[in-house]
C-alpha positions as CSV (number, residue, x, y, z in Angstrom):
1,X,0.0,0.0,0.0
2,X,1.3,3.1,-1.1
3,X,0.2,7.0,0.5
4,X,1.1,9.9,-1.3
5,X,1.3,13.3,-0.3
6,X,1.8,17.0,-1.8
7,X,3.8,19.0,1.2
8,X,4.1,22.8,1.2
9,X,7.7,24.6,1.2
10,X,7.0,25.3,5.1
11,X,9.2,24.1,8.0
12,X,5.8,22.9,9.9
13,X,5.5,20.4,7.0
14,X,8.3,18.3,8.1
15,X,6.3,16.8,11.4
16,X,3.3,16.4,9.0
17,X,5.6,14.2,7.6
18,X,6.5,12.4,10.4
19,X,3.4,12.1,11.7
20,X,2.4,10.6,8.4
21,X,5.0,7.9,8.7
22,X,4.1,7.2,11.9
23,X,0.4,6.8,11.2
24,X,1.0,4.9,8.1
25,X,3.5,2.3,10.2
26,X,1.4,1.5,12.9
27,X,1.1,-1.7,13.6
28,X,3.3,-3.3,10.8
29,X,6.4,-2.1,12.1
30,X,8.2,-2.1,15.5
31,X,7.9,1.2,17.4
32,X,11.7,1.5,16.6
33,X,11.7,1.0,13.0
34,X,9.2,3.1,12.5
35,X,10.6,6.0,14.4
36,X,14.0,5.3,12.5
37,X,11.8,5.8,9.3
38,X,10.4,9.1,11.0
39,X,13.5,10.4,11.4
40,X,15.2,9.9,7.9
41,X,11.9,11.3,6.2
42,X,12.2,14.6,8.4
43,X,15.7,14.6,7.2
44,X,14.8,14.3,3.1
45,X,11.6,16.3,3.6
46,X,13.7,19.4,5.3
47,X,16.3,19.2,2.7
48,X,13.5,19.6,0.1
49,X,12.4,22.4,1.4
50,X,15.4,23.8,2.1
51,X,17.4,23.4,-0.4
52,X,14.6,22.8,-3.9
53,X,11.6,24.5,-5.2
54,X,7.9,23.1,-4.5
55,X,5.9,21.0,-4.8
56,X,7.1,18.7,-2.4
57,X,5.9,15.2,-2.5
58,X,6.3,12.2,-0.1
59,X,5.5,9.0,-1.0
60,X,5.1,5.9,1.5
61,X,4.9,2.6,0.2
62,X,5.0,-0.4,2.2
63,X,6.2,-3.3,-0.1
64,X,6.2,-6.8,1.3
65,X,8.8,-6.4,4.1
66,X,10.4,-2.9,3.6
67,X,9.2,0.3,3.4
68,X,9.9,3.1,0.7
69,X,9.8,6.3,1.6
70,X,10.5,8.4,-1.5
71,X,10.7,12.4,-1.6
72,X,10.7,14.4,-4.9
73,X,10.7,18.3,-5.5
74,X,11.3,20.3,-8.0
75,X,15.0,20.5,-8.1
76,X,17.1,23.3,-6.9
77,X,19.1,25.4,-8.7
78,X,20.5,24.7,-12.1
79,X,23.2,22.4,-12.2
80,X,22.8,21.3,-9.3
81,X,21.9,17.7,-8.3
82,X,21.2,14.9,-5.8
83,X,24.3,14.8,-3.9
84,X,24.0,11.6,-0.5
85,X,27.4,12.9,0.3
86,X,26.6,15.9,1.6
87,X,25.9,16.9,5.5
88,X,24.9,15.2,8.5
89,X,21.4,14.5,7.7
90,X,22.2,12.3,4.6
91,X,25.1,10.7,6.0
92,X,22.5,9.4,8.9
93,X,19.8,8.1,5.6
94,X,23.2,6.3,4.4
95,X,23.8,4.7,7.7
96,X,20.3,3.9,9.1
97,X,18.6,3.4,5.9
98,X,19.3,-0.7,3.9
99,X,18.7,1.3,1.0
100,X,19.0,4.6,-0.6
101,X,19.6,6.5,-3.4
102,X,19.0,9.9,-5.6
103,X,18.3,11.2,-9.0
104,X,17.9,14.2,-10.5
105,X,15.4,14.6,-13.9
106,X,14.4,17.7,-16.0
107,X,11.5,17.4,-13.5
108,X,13.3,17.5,-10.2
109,X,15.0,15.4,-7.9
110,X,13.9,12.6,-5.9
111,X,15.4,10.7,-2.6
112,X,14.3,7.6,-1.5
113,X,15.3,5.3,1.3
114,X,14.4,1.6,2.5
115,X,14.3,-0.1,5.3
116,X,13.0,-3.5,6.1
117,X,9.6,-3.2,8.9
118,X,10.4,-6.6,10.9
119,X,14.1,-5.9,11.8
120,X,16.9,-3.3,12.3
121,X,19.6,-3.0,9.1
122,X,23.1,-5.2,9.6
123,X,25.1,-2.4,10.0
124,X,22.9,-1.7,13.8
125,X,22.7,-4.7,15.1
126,X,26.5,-5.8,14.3
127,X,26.8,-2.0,16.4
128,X,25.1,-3.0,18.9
129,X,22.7,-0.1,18.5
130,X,18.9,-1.0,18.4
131,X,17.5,1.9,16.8
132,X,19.5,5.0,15.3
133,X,22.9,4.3,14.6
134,X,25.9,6.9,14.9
135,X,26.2,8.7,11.4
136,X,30.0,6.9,11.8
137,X,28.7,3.7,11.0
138,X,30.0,2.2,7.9
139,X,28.6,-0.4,6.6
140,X,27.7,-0.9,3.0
141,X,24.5,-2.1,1.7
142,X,23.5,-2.6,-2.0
143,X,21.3,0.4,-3.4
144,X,20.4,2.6,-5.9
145,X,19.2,4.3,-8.4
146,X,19.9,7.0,-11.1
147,X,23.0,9.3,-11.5
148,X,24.6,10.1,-7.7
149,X,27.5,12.8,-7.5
150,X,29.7,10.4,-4.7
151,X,33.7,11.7,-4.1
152,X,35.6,8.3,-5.1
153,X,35.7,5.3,-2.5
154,X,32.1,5.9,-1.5
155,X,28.7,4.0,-2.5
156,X,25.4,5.4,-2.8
157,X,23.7,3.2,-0.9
């Protein structure tokens, strides 16, 4: 099942978000992964506003035994592009998230992230952590999609 959302370029949209996530989790995912899934959406959904032009959409699709969260905007500024190697809030998608990945379009830009809703990602539990990880965690998970501007020796995951 899959919710879809248009969000306006406000700050007070990013706990609608949440709070969407939250509501759409309940009861299929563990209190834990569905706060981790909070989280990393408050962390695409602010960058969209922040940083791109509206609309902003988010998209929550549970699929089998993940869940997709997928935010697209309008893009930023010309030649500019989805970039998961920039600041702290993407490095913590790349670290909590089993998935992730970016592309950029003549229509915009989209993030999207994935995590499975019966268990935490490998790179947690072999931490030791049981819910959001350190944003030093390193472990590398397959992912992706679409052109990703990395700095050499990283993934896109």
């Amino acid at each position: 099942r899959a919710v879809t959302v248009t969000l306006d370029a406000e700050s007070s949209e990013v706990s609608r978000a949440r709070r969407l996530v939250l509501d759409t989790l309940r009861g299929i995912a563990s209190d834990e992964r569905a706060y981790d899934a909070a989280l990393l959406t408050s962390e695409l959904v602010t960058n969209s506003i922040v940083h791109a032009r509206p609309p902003v959409r988010l998209t929550i699709d549970v699929q089998h035994a993940d869940v997709v969260v997928t935010v697209s905007d309008a893009g930023g500024a010309p030649g500019t592009g989805p970039r998961l190697d920039h600041g702290r809030g993407l490095a913590l998608v790349r670290d909590v998230a089993s998935r992730c990945g970016a592309s950029a379009s003549a229509d915009g830009t989209t993030v999207w992230f994935s995590l499975p809703l019966d268990q935490p990602p490998a790179s947690l539990t072999q931490a030791g952590v049981a819910s959001v990880g350190s944003a030093g965690s390193s472990a590398s998970h397959g992912a992706t999609a679409g052109p990703i501007s990395m700095p050499s020796g990283h993934d896109s995951r």
